[in-house]
C-alpha positions in Angstrom: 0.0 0.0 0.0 3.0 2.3 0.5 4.4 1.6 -2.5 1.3 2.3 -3.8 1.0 5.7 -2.6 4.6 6.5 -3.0 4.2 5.9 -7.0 0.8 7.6 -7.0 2.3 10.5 -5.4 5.1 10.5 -7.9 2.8 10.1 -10.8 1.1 13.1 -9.4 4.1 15.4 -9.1 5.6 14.7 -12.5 4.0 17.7 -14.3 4.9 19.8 -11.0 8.7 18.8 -11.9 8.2 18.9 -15.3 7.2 22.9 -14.9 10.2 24.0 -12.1 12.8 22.2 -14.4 11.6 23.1 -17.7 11.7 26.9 -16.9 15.6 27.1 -15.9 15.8 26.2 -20.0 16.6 27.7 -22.8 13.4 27.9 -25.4 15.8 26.2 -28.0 16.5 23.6 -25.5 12.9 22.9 -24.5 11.7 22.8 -28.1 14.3 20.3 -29.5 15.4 18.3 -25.9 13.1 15.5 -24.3 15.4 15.5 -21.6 14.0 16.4 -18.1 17.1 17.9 -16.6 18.1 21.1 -18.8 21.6 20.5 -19.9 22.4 24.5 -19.0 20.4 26.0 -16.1 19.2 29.8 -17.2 17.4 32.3 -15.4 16.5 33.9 -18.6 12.6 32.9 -18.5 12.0 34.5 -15.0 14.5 37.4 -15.6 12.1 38.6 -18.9 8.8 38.1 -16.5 10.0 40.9 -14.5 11.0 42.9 -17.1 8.9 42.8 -19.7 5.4 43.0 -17.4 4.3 44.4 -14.3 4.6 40.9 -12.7 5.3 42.5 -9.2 2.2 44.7 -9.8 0.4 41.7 -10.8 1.6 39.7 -7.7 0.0 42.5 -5.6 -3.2 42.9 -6.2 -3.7 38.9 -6.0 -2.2 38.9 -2.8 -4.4 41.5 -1.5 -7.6 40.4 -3.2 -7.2 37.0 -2.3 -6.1 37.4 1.3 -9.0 40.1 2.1 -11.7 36.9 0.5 -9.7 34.4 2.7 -10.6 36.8 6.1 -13.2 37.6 5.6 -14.7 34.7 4.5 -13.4 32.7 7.2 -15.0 35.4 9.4 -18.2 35.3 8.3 -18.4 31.1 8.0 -17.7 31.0 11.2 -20.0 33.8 12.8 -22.9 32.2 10.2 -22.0 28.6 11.3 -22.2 29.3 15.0 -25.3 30.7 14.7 -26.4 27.8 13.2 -25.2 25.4 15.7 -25.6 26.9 18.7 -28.8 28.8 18.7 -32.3 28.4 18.0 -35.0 30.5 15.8 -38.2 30.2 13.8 -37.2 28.4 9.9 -33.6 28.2 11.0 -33.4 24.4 9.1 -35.0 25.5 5.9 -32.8 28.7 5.7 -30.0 26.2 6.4 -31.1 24.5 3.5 -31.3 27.1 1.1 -27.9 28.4 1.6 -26.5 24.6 0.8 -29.1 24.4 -2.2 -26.9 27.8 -3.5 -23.7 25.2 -3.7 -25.7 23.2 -6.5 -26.1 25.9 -9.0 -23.6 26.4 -11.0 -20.9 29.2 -10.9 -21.7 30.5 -14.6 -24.8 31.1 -13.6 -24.2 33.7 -11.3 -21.8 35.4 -13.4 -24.4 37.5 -15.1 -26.3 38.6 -11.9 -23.2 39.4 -10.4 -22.0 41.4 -13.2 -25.5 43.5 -13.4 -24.7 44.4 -9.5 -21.1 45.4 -9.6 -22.1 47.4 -12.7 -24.7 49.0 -10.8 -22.4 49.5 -7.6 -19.7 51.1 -10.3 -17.3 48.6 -9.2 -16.5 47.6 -12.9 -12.1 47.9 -13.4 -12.2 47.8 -9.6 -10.5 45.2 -7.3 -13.5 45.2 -4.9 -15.5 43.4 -8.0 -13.4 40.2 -6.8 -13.7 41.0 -3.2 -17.0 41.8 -2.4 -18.9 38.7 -4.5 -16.7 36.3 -2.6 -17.5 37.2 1.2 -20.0 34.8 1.4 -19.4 31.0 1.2 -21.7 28.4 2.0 -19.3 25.5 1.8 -17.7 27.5 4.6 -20.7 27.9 6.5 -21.6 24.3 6.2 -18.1 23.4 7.4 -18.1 26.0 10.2 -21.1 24.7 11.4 -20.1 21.0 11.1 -17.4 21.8 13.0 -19.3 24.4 16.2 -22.0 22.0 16.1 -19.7 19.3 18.2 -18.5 21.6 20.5 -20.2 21.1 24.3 -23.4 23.9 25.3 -21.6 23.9 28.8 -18.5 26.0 27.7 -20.9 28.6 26.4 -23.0 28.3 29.5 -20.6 28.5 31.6 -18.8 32.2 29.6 -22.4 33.4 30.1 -22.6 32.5 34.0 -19.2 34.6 34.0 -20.7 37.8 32.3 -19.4 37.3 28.9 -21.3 38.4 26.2 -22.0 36.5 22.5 -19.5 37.9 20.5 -16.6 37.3 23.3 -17.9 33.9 23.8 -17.2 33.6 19.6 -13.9 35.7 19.6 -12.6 34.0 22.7 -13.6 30.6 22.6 -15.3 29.3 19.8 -12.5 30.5 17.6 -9.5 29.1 19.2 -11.6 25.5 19.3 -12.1 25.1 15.6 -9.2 26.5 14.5 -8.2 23.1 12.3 -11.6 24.0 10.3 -10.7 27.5 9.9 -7.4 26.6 8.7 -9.0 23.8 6.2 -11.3 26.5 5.3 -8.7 29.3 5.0 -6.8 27.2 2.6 -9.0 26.5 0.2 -10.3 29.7 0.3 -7.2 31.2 -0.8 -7.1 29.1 -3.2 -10.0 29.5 -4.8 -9.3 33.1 -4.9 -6.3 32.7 -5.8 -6.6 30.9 -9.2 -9.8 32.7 -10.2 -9.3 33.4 -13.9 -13.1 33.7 -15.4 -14.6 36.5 -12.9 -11.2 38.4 -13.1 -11.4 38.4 -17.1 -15.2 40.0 -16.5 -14.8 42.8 -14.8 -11.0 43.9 -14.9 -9.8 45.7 -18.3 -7.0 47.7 -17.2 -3.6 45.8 -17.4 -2.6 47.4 -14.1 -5.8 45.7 -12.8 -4.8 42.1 -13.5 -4.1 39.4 -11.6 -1.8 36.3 -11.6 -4.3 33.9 -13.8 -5.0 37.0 -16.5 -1.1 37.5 -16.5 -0.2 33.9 -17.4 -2.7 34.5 -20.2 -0.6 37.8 -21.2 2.7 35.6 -21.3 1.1 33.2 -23.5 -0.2 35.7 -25.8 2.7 37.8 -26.2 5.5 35.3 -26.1 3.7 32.0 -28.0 6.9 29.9 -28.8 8.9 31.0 -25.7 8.1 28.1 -23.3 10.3 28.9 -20.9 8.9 32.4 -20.0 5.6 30.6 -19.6 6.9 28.0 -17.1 9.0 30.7 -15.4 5.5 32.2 -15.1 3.5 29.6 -13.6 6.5 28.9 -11.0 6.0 32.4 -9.6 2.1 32.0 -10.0 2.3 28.5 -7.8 4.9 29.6 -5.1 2.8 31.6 -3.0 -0.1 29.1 -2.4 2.8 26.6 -1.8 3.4 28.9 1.2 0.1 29.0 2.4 -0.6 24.9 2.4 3.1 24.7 4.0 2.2 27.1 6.8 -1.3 25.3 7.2 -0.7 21.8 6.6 -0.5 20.5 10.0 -4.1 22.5 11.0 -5.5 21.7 7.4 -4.9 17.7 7.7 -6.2 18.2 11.3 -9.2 20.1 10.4 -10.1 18.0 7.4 -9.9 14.6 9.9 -11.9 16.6 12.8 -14.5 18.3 11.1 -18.0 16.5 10.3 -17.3 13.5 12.7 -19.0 13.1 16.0 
């Protein structure tokens, strides 16, 4: 079974490998080699990303639109999925319904909808046409409230016998209980948001606007036979949510074994 897994994992990683090694070669050597270890290690592909395009720019603004989703969608999934869990109102299990009915229709859907309200909203060119559709997640909330919902009554009985009010019950120690989830959560949040290339193409025309997906799509458009610049691309594009599952790992394994068992 190890072996097994070993050699699926491998299998898996190939194109990974394929990518890092291919961009520290030469276009000529990628074109005409089928070797996977370039014969002379160049820099050239990730020195002409810098140069020729606002890549850092670029690098920016999905680093900020992406980590403002990841927040505050986190945030609200788990102030949604406490509420849910923990307290009781009129319709509170068909309203939970609803919101996991809105997972089965299909993103494309929405698009036009969405477009209409930004447009409206005079968001259009605007980084906060990524950020503000994306607050909202009901995967998260389902997970959030998956997660709350096997938590004890007694250690929110017992913060209200002390004089602690709702919120500082939530802040102080709902939080810190499900923090595996919100990791899990926060993870594929982020990377979701990350390597969102359809809404992005939407509502952003300015080049200065772009993000990471629309700027692979600029490489490949203005440099179509020069592989390596490509590669060198997607390497940059891929290090950052490398970063984020290496930081989360242990929380996001943990979360993902917790969450949805009693």
């Amino acid at each position: 079974m190890f072996g097994f897994l070993l050699l699926s994992s491998f299998i898996m990683l190939v194109p990974y490998l394929w990518m890092v090694l291919s961009s520290l070669k030469g276009n000529l050597e990628i074109i005409r080699s089928t070797d996977l270890l370039p014969h002379k290690v160049t820099f050239e592909g990730y020195k002409t990303v810098f140069q020729d395009a606002p890549f850092m720019h670029w690098l920016w603004n999905s680093i900020v639109t992406s980590t403002a989703i990841t927040i505050v969608t986190v945030f609200t999934s788990a102030l949604a999925g406490y509420i849910f869990a923990k307290f009781r109102f009129r319709g509170k299990q068909v309203l939970f319904i609803v919101i996991l009915a809105t997972m089965m229709i299909p993103t494309q859907i929405l698009m036009i909808p969405s477009y209409l309200i930004i447009f409206k909203l005079g968001l259009i060119n605007n980084l906060l046409a990524l950020i503000i559709p994306s607050l909202i997640s009901a995967f998260g909330i389902f997970l959030a409230r998956q997660a709350i919902d096997e938590l004890p009554y007694d250690l929110m009985e017992s913060a209200r016998m002390d004089g602690a009010g709702e919120f500082y019950t939530f802040l102080r120690i709902i939080l810190p209980l499900v923090r595996p989830m919100l990791s899990a959560l926060a993870i594929f949040t982020f990377m979701a948001a990350w390597n969102n290339y359809v809404w992005p193409l939407i509502v952003l025309n300015d080049t200065e606007k772009m993000t990471l997906p629309l700027a692979l799509v600029f490489f490949n458009g203005a440099h179509v036979r020069n592989f390596n610049i490509i590669m060198s691309a997607s390497v940059l594009v891929m290090i950052p949510v490398l970063v984020v599952f290496l930081i989360f790992q242990k929380q996001f394994i943990k979360g993902l074994s917790m969450t949805g068992f009693k």
